[in-house]
N, C-alpha and C positions, 0 to 999 in steps of 0.2 A: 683281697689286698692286691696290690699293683701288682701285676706278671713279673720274671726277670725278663730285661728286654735290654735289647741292639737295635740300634743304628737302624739295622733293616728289617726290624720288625718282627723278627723271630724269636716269640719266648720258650723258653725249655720247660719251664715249670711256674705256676705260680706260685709265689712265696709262701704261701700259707702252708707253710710248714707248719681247710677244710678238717674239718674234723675224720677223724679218721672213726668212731665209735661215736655215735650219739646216743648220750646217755642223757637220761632225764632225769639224774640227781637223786642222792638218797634224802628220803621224807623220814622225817626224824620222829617216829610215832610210837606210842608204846599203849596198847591195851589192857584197861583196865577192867577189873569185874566190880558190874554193880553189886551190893550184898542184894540176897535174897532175890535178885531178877536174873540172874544168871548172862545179861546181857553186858557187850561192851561197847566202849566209846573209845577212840582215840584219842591223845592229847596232841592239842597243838605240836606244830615245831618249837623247836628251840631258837627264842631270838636272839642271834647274833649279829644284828645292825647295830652293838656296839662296838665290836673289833673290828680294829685297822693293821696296817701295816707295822704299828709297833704296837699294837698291843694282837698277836697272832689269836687267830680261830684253835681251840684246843685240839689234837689230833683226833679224839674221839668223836668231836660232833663239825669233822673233814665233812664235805661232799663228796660225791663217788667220780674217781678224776674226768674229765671231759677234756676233749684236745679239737684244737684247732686245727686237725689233719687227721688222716692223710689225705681225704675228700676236700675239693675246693672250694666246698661250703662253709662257711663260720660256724661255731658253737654259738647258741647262744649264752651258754654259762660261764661265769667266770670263777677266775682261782682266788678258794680261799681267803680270807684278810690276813697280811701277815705271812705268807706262804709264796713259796716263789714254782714256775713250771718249765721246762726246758721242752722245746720240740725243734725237729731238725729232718732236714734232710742229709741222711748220710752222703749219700749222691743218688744226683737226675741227672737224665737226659734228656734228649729232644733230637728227634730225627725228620726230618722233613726234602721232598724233593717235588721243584716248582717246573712244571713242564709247561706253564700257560704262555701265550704269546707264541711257539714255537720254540721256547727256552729250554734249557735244563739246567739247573742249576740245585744244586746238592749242599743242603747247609744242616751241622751239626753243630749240636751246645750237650755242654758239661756244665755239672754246677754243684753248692752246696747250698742248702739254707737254713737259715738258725731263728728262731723266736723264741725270746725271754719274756718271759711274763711275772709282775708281780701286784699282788693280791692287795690294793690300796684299802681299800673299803670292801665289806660283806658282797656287795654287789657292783663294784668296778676295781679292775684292773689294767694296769698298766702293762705295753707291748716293747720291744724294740728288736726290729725285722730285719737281719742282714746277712748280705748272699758274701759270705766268706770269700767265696772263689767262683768265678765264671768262665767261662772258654768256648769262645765259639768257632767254626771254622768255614768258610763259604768257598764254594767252588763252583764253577762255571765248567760245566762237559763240553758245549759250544765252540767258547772262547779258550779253555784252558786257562783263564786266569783262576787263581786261589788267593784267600787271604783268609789270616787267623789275629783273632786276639784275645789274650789272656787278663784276668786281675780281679779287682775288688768288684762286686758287682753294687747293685739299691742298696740303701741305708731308708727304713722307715719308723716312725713310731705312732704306736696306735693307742687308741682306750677305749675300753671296752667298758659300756653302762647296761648291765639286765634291767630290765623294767619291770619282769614277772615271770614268776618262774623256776629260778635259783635254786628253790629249798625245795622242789618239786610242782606236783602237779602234772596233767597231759600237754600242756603246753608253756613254753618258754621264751623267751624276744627278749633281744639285744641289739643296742645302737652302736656302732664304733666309725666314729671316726679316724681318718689318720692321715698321716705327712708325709711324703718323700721327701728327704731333704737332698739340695743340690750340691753331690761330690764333683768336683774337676771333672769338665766336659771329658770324654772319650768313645771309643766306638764301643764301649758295653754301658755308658750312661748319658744322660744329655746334657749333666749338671742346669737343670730346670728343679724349681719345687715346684713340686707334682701333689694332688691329695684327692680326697674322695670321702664317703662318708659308704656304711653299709646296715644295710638292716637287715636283721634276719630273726625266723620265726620255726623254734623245731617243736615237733607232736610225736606225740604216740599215735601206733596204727594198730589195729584186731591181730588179735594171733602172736605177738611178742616185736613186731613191727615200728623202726623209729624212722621220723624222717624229718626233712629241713626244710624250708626255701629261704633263698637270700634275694636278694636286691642290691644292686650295689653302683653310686655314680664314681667312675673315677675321671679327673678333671686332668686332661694332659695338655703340655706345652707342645706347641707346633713353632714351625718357622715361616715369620718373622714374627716374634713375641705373643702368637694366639694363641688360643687355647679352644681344645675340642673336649668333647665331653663320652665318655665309653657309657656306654649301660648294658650293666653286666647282671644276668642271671642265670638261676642253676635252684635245682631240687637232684635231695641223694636220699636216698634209699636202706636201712641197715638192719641188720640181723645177727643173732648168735645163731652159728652155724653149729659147733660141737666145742664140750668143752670151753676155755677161755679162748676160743678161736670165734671171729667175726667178720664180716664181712659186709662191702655196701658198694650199692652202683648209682651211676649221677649223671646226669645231665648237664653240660654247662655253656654256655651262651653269650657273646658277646657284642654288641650293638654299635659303633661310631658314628657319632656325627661329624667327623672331618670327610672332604671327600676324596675319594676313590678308593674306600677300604670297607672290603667285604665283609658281612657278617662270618664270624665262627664259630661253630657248634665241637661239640668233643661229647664224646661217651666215654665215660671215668667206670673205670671196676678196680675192686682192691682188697685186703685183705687185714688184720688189725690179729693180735697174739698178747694177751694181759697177762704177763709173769705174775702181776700182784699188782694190788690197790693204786702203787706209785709209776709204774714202770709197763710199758707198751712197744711194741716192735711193729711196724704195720709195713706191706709192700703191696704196689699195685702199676696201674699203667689208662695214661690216659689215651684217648685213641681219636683221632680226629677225623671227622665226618664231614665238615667242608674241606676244599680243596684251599681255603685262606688259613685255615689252622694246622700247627704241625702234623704232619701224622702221625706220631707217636712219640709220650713223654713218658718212660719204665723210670721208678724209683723206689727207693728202700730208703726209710727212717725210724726215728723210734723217739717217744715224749715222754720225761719223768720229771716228777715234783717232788719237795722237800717244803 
């Protein structure tokens, strides 16, 4: 999903409030004995491409929850039919300090973000992405100039389509498009509608091993009325560590075609804690490895469903 972003470039965190655990979904199986062969068979899953959004997935035959963070890769699975999911950034940061040119200048963002999601069909659901509160602060060591500003940050909504996968399986893929819509110009938005489309593809790996890659075009407004194109990718990495404790590290990548803007790469590590089936706490910190990305975005959130 689109980064939160200013004026000058600077995002704190991307919204995707990336999965934070990938999971590859509970397979609805139950083993049966043949008489007198002593062997079993599994049964199919359970098909639920009948419920939607009003007629809900029964609690008992849920998938095992999946979240679109804390990693900045997508899930490819979606929430339940009928069922709603909450993920958020409690608060992010972003710290970064630009010394090229012979500059220095020191810019700091704050922020929060929020994704609701609700369970339309067995395998698409519905997003809507928004940074409650942003605050960025720029300052110039050179010149001593400073400026700050505060307020609403991106407003987006997304949908999410699995193609396979969902109900299990080693591998799983989802397409999601989605929208920025344009709020009142300001120095934390462009009032531009901005959009993009992403694809992503997670597996299982040897040894208890999950992992992702995404794809992602996002389509930005420039001035005077054009439009450049990002291409953004990333593979993460996840594990149970001990207990309902988890953990995943990631790659993530950013491409532009507008010109004079540098590629940026980030090494994402983090951490995910499951109270229980519904409810997740996750904290980590991304770390930036070019000199165009921040150097470091620390955050703490947490995703639950109902």
């Amino acid at each position: 999903m689109l980064p939160v972003r200013v004026e000058n470039g600077f995002a704190i965190r991307r919204a995707g409030v990336g999965q934070r655990r990938l999971a590859t979904g509970v397979v609805v199986a139950v083993l049966c004995s043949w008489p007198g062969s002593g062997r079993t068979e599994p049964v199919q899953p359970t098909d639920k491409s009948h419920f939607n959004l009003f007629h809900p997935t029964p609690p008992d035959q849920m998938r095992e929850m999946s979240t679109d963070r804390p990693d900045q890769t997508e899930s490819p699975y979606t929430v339940d039919a009928g069922h709603f999911q909450v993920a958020m950034d409690a608060v992010n940061a972003g710290f970064d300090r630009d010394r090229s040119g012979g500059g220095n200048v020191q810019t700091t963002g704050w922020g929060t973000a929020l994704n609701l999601k609700a369970g339309l069909l067995n395998n698409v659901d519905l997003q809507f992405v928004l940074n409650p509160y942003a605050k960025v602060e720029v300052k110039d060591h050179t010149t001593g100039a400073q400026y700050t500003d505060s307020g609403l940050g991106e407003f987006q909504t997304r949908l999410k389509v699995n193609l396979w996968g969902n109900a299990g399986g080693t591998t799983a893929f989802a397409v999601m498009p989605f929208v920025k819509w344009p709020l009142p110009e300001s120095s934390l938005h462009n009032g531009k509608t901005e959009g993009g489309v992403i694809f992503v593809l997670g597996y299982e790996l040897p040894a208890g091993w999950r992992s992702a890659v995404m794809t992602e075009f996002d389509f930005l407004a420039n001035d005077p009325g054009s439009y450049s194109t990002e291409f953004v990718n990333s593979i993460t990495f996840s594990h149970d560590i001990v207990g309902k404790l988890g953990g995943y590290v990631e790659f993530f990548s950013v491409v532009s075609s507008a010109d004079n803007v540098d590629w940026q790469g980030q090494f994402d590590v983090g951490f995910t804690y499951a109270v229980n089936d519904n409810l997740q706490f996750d904290t980590g910190c991304n770390f930036g490895v070019t000199k165009s990305a921040p150097d470091f975005n620390p955050f703490i959130g947490l995703s639950f469903r109902f």
